[in-house]
N, C-alpha and C positions, 0 to 999 in steps of 0.2 A: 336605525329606522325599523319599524313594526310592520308588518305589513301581514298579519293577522288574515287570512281569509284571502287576503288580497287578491286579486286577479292576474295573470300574467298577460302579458298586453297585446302583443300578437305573434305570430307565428314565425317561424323561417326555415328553411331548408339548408341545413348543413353539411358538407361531405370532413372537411378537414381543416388546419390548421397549418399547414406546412409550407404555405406561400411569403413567398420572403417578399419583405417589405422594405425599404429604404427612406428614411427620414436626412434628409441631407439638412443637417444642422449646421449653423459657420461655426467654427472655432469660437467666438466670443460668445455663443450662445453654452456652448458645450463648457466653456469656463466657467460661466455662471451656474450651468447645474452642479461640476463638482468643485464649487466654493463654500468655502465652511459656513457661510451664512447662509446656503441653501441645508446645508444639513441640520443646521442651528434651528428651524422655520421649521422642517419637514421630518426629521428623522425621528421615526415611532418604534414602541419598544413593548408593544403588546402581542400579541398572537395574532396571525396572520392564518388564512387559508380559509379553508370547507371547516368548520369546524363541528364538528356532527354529535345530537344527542337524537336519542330515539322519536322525541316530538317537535322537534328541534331543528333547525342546521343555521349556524351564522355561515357567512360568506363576507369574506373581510379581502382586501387587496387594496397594496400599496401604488399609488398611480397617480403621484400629485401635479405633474404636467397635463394630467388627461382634463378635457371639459366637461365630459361624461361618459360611465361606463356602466355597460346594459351586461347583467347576468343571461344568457342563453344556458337553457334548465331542458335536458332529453329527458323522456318515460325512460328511454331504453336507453342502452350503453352505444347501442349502431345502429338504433332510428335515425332515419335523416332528419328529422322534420321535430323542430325544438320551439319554443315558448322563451318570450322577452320578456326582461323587467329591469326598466331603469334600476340602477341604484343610487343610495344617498351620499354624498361627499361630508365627511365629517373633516376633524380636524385634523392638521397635520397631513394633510393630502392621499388620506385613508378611506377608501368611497367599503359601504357597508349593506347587508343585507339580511335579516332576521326574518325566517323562513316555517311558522309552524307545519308541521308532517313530519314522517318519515321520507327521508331523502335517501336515506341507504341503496348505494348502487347505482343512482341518477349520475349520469352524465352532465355537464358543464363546461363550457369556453365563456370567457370574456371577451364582450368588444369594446372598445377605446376607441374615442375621437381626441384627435390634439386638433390644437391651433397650427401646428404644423404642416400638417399633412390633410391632403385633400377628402381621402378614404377611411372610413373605421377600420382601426386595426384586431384581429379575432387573433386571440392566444390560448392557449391553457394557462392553468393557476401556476406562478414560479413558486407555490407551496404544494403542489400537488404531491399526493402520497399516494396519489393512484389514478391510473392510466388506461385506458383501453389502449388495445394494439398498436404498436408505432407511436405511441404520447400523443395521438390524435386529438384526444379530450382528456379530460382530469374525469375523476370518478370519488364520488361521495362516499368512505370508507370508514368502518365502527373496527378500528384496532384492536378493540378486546375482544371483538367476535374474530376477528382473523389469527386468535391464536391456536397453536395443533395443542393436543392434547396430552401430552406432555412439558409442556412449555412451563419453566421453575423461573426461578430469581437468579442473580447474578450469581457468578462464582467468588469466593471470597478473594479476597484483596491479592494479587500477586507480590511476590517478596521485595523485587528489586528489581530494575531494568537487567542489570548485569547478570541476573542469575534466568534470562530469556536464551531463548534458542529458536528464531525465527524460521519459520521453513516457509517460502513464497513459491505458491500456484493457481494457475486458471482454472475456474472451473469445468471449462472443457476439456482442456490439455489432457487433465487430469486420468476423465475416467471415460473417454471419448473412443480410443482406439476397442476394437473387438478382443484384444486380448486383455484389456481390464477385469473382463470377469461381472462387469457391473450392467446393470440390465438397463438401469437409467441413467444412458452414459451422456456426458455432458452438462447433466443437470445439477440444480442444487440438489432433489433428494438423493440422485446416483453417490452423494456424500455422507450419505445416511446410512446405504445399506451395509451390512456385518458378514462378514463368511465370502466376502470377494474374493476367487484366486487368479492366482499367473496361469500359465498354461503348464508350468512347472509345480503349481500346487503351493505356491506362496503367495502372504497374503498382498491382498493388494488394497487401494482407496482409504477408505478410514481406518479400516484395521492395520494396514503397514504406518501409518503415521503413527499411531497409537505402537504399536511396537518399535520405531524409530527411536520416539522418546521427544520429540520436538514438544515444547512447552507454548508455540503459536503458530496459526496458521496463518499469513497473510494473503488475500485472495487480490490478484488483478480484480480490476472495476468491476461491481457489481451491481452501482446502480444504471440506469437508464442512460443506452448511449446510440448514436444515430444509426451508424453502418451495416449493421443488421436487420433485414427485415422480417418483423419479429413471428410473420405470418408461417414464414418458414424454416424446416432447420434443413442446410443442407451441408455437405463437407467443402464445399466449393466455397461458401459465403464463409467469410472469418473477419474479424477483428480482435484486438485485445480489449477495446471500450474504451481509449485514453482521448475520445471524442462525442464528451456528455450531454445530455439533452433534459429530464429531468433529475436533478440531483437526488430528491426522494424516494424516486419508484423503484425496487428493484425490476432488474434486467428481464425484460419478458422472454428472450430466446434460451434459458437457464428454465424459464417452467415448464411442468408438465404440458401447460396449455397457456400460450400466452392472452388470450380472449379473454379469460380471465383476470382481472385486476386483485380482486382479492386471494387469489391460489399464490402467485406473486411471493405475496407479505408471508402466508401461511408455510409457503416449502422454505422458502430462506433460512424464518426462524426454526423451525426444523433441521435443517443442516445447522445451525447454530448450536441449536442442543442436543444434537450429535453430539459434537465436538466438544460442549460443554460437560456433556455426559460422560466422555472420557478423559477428562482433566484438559483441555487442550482450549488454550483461549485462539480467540479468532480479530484476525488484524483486517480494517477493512482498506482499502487502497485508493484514494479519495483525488478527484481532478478540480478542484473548485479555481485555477488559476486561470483557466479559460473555457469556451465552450464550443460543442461544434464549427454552428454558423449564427453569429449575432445577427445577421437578420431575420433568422427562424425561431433563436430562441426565446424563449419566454422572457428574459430577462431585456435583452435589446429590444422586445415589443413594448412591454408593460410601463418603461420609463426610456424611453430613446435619450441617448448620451450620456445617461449615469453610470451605470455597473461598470462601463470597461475605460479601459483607460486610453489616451489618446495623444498624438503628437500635436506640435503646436500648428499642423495646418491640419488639423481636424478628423486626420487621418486615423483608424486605429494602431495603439503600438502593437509590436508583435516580438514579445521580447520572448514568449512561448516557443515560437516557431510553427505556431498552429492558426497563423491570422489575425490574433486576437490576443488578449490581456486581461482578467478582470483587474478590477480596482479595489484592491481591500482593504485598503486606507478609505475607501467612502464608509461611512457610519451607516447605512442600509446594505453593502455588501458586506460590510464586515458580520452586523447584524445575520445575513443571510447564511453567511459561513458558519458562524456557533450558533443557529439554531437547525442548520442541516445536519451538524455533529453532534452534538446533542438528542436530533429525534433518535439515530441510528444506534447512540450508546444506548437513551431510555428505552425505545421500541423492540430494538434487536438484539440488545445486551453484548453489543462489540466492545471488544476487551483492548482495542489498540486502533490506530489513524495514523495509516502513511499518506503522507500528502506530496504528490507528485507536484517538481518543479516549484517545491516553497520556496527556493531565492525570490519567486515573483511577488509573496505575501509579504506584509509588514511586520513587522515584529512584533507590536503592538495588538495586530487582530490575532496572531498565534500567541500569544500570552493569556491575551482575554480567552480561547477555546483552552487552554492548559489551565487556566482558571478556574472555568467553567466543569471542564473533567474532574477535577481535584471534586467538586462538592459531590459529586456522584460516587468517585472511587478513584484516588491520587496514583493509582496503581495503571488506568488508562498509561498504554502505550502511547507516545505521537512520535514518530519518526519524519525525519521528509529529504527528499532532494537538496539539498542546500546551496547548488549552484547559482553562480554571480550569472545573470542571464538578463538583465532587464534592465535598462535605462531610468525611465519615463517613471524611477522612484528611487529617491534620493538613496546612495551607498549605504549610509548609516542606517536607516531604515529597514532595509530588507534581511528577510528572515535566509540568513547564509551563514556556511560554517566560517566566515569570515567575524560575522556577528554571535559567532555562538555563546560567549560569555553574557551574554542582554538575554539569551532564550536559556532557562535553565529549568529540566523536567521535562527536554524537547532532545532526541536525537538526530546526528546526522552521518548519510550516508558516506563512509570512507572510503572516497577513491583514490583516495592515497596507497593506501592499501592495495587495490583491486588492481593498481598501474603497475606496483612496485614487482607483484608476484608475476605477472602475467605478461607486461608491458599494454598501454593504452591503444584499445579499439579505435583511438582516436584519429593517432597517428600513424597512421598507416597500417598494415597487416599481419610486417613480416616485425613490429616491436615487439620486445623480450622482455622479460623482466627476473625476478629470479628463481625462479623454477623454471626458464628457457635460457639459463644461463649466460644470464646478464650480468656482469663484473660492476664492480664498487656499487651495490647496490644495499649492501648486509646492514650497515649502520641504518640506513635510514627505514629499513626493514624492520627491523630490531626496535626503535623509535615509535614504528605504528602498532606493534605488537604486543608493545607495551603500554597500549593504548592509548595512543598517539600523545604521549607525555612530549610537554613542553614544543610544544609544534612550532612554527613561525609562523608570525601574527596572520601573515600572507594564504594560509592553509587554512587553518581553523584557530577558532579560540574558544577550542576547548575547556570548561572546568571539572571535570570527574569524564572516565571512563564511560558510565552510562550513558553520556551523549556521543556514543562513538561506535557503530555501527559497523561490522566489518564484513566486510565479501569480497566475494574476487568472481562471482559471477552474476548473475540477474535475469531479469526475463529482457530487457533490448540487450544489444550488444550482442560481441560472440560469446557459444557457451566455452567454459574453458576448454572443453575437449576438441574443440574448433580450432578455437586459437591455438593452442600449441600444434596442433597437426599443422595450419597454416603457417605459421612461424618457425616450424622445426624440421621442413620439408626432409625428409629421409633420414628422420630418427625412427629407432625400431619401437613397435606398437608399444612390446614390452615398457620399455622406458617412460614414453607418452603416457602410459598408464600412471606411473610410478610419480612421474612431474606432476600430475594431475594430482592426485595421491598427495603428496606431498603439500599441493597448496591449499587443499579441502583442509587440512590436519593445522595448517599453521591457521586458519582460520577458526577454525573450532578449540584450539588452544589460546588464541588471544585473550588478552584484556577488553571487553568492552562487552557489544553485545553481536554474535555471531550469527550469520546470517546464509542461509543455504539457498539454493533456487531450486526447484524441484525437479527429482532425476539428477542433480548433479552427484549424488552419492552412487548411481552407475552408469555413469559418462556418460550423460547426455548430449545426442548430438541435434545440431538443425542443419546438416549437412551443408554446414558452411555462410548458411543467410544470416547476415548481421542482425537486419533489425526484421521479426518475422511477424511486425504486427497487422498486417497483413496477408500475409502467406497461407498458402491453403493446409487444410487441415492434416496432413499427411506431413506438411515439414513440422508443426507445433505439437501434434497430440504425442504423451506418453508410452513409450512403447514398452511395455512391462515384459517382454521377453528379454529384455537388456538387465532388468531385475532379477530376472533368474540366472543369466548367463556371468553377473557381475554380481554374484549374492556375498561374496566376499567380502566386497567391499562396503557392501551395505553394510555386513556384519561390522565391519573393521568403522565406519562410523555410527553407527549403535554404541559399541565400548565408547567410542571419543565423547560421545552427548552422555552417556551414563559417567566417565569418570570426570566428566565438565561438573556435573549435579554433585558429585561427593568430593569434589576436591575445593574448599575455600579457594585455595592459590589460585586459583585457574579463571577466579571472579572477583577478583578483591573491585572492593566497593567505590574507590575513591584514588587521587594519585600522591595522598600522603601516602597510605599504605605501599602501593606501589612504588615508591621511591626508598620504601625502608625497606622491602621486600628481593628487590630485584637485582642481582649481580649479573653482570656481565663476563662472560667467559671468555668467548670470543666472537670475531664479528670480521671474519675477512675471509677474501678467497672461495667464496661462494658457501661457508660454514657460517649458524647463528646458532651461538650455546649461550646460555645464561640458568642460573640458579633461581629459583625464586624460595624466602626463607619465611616461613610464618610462625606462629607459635605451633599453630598445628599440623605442619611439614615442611619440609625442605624437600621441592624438586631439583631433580636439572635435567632440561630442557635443550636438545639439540636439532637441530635441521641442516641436513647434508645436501647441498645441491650438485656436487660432483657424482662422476661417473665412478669414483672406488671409493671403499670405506676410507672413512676417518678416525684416528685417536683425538677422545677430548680430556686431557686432565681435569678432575677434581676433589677437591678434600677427601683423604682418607676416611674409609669406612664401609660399611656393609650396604647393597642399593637391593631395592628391589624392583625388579623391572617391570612397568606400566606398559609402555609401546614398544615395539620394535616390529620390524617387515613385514608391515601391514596387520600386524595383530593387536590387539586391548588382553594384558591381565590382569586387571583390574584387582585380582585378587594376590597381586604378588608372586604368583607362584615360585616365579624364578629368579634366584638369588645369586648377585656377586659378592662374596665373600672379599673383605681385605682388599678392597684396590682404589688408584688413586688413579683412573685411568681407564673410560669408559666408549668402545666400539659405536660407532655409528656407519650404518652400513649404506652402499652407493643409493643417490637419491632417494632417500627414507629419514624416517623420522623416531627420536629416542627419547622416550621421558623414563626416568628413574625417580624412586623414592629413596634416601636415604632412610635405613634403617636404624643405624647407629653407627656415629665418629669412631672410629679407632685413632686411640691418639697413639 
C-alpha cells in the first residue's frame, strides 16, 4: 500500500505495551491454526519488520487472524501522544505499510483487532531490532549508521569444531566486581577496554582471555529479556536473561545508556570487534524455545495460539519448565528462528549459536538454521542442550543427543561427561563421580573422553567427535569447586584443589570440543547456590582476586589450551581416526591410561584419582614429559630415558611424548 503524502488519521496517547492480554481460544480453534493447511494458506517468506531507507520505511507484520491493524507512528521515542494509520492486508495474512520520509528513530507499536477478542491488542514489532527502554516500543533503526568505527568483516573461516576451545561468560559476571580493573564494568564496552588489571597487577577482562588462548567466547543472553529494569543498574537486581522478550534487540542493561536504542546495536558490535580484533570468535547463547510471558509477548499478541505449542485441552505445554513452549515445527516460528539467527550472524558477525534447551526444537528447523549458516560461513558454531524435555512433539523429531545422527554440523552438550567426573547436580548433593572418588566409574570415563565413541543409542548418537561438547561445569548447576566441597565434606583444601584440577585437565584433554565456564580455571565459587540465576550480584560477579591468588593455575591451563592447539592427537577430527589411534592402558581402580598413536606422535595419557602415586607401564623407550603436578612443558624439557614404566603422582594428571622406542 502507497500512501505517499498520506495523512495519519488521528491521534492517541500512549504510555506502554506491557499489559497482558488473554484470548481464551478452545482447543479446536488452536488446532486449526497449527494445521498444516493454515500454514499452507498463510505462511510468507519475505521480510518482515521496519524496514528503513532514508526516504523510505516499509512496515510489514505478519497477523493473518487479525481484521485490522493500525500502525501507531511517535515523533519521539517517549512522546506519549502518537499518530494512526490503518494499514493494508495483503496476501498471505501480511498487513503492510509504505511510508515516504525519514523515519529514523520514530517510535512504533501495532494494534490488532481479532474476531476474538473484544479489545485492540497494542504490541511492539516481533521484528524489532530496536527498542526503547524496557521493549516498550520498537524503534525505526539504519544499521549501517549504527556501526562504531572500527567495525571490519567477518574473520575468516574457523578450522574445525574440534580444534575450538569454548570459554562461557556473562557480561556482568565478568567485569562487574571493583576489582576487575575495568571502568565500564558490566557492560558490553567494559569488554573492549585493554590494560585492565587485578589488584595484583594481572591482566584481567579482554586481555586475560586473549592471554588464556580461548579460540571462543560464549556470552549468557544478550539479547532483550524481561527481569531487568533496564532504567536502572543496580547490584541488587540480577538475572542471567534466560527469560526473553525481544529476540533482536540487544540487552539495554549491558549499555552505556539504555534510552538509547541505537548505542545498544553500536557498543555490542564493538565488543564484538574486540574480540574479533584479537582472534577470538564470539558464541552468542540464544533462548528461542520459549518466552517470558506469552501474554505480553509479542509473539502470543500478534497471532494468538500459533507460536507456542499447546496440550490437547488448550492449555499451554510447558515442557521448558518456564510456562511455555514455542513451536518450531510451525513454518512462521521456524521462519522466525533462522531469520533471528541469521540477522545476529549478518549484523554482528557472531561466529557461533548455543541454543538453550534445543531437545524442545525440531530437527528439521535446526537443520534448516545449519543450512542457512553454511551459506554465510559453514564454520558458524551451533551447539545446544540436547535434553529429552518435551512431550507435546513427537521423540523422533526433536533436536536431542538422542537424535544426534539426523543433526550433523550441530553439537551437543555432554552430560555424560560432566556426571561421570563430578557426579550429577541432579541427584542429590553429596553424588560423586570420579575425581570424588567414585569406584567402577574408569571405563565408561574412558568412553566419553574418547569422545564419547560408540555411546548407547539411549545417550547420544553421536557421528564425529565435533558434535560432542565436553564440560564438567556451566553457568546453572554447581560450580565444580562447590560440588566437590559439598560432596567431600572434610577433604583437605589441598586435595579439593587437586580433584578440581584434575577434572578441568581431563576435560581440556578430551576428544571433542572442550568447554570451560568462566573463573573455573581459579576455583570459582557461588558459595554453594546451585542455580544463581537469580541471585544477587555478590554470589555471580567474578572476583579476580581469586586470579591472583590461583595464578597458578591459570598458568597450568594456559599450557593445556596451548598444547590442545599443537598437538593433532589431542583433536583428531572424526571416530575413525580415533579408533586407530587410541589404546587402552588401563582403566580400573580409579586409574585412566591410554596411549594415543598418530603419524605425528604417540602420547600417553594418564589420570590418577587416588590419594598416592601410580606406576603405569608402557612400551619401551625415551618420553618426554608434557604434564605433570600441575605444570605444562610443552617444550619437553624433561626427559625419561629408557623406561618401560611411567609415575603418575596422587590426584594429578601425566601426559608424555614418546621420543623414540627403544627396542
Amino acid at each position: 500500500m502507497n500512501v505517499a503524502g498520506s495523512r495519519l488519521d488521528d491521534n492517541i496517547v500512549f504510555e506502554g505495551t506491557s499489559h497482558i492480554f488473554k484470548i481464551d481460544l478452545p482447543p479446536e480453534r488452536i488446532r486449526e491454526l497449527q494445521s498444516e493447511e493454515f500454514d499452507q494458506e498463510y505462511a510468507y517468506d519475505g521480510e518482515l519488520g521496519a524496514l528503513y531507507h532514508t526516504n523510505y520505511t516499509d512496515f510489514r507484520i505478519w497477523a493473518p487472524t487479525a481484521d485490522r491493524v493500525d500502525l501507531i507512528l511517535f515523533d519521539g521515542q517517549y512522546s506519549g501522544e502518537g499518530q494512526v494509520i490503518q494499514m493494508e492486508k495483503e496476501e498471505r495474512g501480511v498487513f503492510e505499510l509504505h511510508l515516504y520520509g525519514d523515519f529514523l528513530f520514530k517510535s512504533y507499536v501495532y494494534r490488532l483487532y481479532f474476531p476474538d477478542y473484544d479489545q485492540p491488542v497494542i504490541t511492539v514489532d516481533t521484528y524489532s531490532r530496536a527498542t526503547t527502554v524496557n521493549g516498550q516500543r520498537s524503534v525505526v533503526v539504519d544499521l549501517d549508521r549504527a556501526k562504531p568505527i572500527n567495525w571490519g568483516g567477518r574473520l575468516p573461516s574457523f578450522t574445525s569444531p574440534s580444534d575450538a576451545i569454548i570459554y562461557e561468560l556473562n557480561i556482568r559476571d565478568f567485569t562487574t566486581a571493583s576489582n576487575s580493573g575495568v571502568v565500564n564494568n558490566g557492560l558490553f564496552i567494559g569488554l573492549t577496554e585493554e590494560g585492565t588489571k587485578s589488584p595484583a597487577g594481572l591482566s584481567t577482562g579482554l586481555d586475560y582471555l586473549t592471554e588464556l588462548g580461548v579460540t571462543h567466547v560464549q556470552f549468557l543472553p544478550i539479547a532483550d529479556f524481561e527481569t531487568l529494569d533496564e532504567r536502572y543498574r543496580s547490584r541488587y537486581q540480577y538475572n542471567w536473561g534466560y527469560d526473553p522478550v525481544n529476540y533482536n534487540v540487544p540487552e539495554g542493561t549491558y549499555s552505556t545508556n539504555s534510552l538509547n536504542p541505537d548505542l545498544r546495536i553500536r557498543e555490542l558490535r564493538s565488543m564484538v570487534q574486540s574480540f574479533h580484533d584479537r582472534g577470538i570468535r564470539v558464541i552468542m547463547d540464544v533462548v528461542y524455545n520459549h518466552v517470558y510471558k506469552p501474554a505480553q509477548q509479542s509473539l502470543g499478541k500478534t497471532v494468538p495460539g500459533y507460536y507456542f505449542r499447546y496440550n490437547e485441552d488448550g492449555t499451554l505445554a510447558n515442557g521448558s519448565g518456564c510456562g511455555n513452549e514455542t513451536a518450531s515445527e510451525r513454518k512462521m516460528m521456524r521462519k522466525y528462528i533462522v531469520d533471528s539467527v541469521l540477522y545476529w550472524a549478518k549484523e554482528f558477525h557472531m561466529d557461533g549459536f548455543r541454543f538453550d534447551l534445543m531437545g524442545l526444537h525440531d530437527i528439521d528447523t535446526m537443520m534448516e538454521i545449519r543450512k542457512a549458516l553454511d551459506e554465510i560461513d559453514p564454520s558458524i558454531i551451533m551447539i545446544g542442550e540436547g535434553w529429552d524435555m518435551g512431550y507435546n512433539l513427537p521423540a523422533d523429531k526433536r533436536a536431542t543427543q538422542k537424535n544426534a545422527n539426523q543433526l550433523p554440523g550441530i553439537g551437543f552438550f555432554n552430560d555424560a561427561i560432566r556426571d561421570s567426573l563430578k557426579g550429577s547436580d541432579f541427584a542429590g548433593m553429596n553424588t560423586h563421580g570420579f575425581v570424588s572418588h567414585k569406584i567402577l566409574e574408569e571405563g565408561w570415563l574412558y568412553q566419553n573422553i574418547a569422545g564419547a565413541i560408540n555411546f548407547p543409542s539411549n545417550r547420544g548418537t553421536y557421528t564425529s567427535p565435533q558434535q560432542v561438547v565436553q564440560y564438567v561445569e556451566v553457568h546453572d548447576g554447581f560450580t565444580l569447586l562447590d560440588k566437590l566441597q559439598i560432596s567431600m565434606i572434610g577433604e583437605p583444601d589441598m586435595n579439593i584443589i587437586k580433584r578440581h584440577r584434575l577434572a578441568t585437565t581431563i576435560i581440556l584433554l578430551s576428544q571433542g570440543i572442550p568447554f570451560l565456564h568462566s573463573g573455573q580455571e581459579f576455583l570459582r565459587t557461588k558459595y554453594g547456590v546451585e542455580n544463581s540465576y537469580a541471585s544477587p550480584e555478590s554470589i555471580n560477579k567474578i572476583d579476580w582476586s581469586r586470579r591472583d591468588r590461583y595464578a597458578s593455575y591459570v598458568d597450568y591451563v594456559k599450557g593445556l589450551i596451548s598444547l590442545r592447539k599443537n598437538s593433532p592427537a589431542l583433536r583428531l577430527q572424526n571416530y575413525e581416526e580415533i579408533q586407530a589411534s587410541f589404546r587402552m592402558i588401563r582403566t580400573d581402580f580409579h586409574i585412566i591410561a591410554y596411549s594415543i598413536e598418530t603419524e605425528e606422535e604417540t602420547l600417553v595419557i594418564a589420570f590418577n584419582g587416588l590419594d598416592h602415586f601410580v606406576d603405569i607401564p608402557v612400551p619401551t623407550g625415551d618420553y618426554l614429559v608434557l604434564v605433570e603436578d600441575g605444570t605444562v612443558k610443552e617444550d619437553g624439557s624433561k626427559l625419561i630415558p629408557e623406561t618401560n614404566m611411567v609415575r603418575v603422582d596422587a590426584l594429578d594428571s601425566l601426559v608424555v611424548r614418546l621420543r623414540k622406542p627403544v627396542n
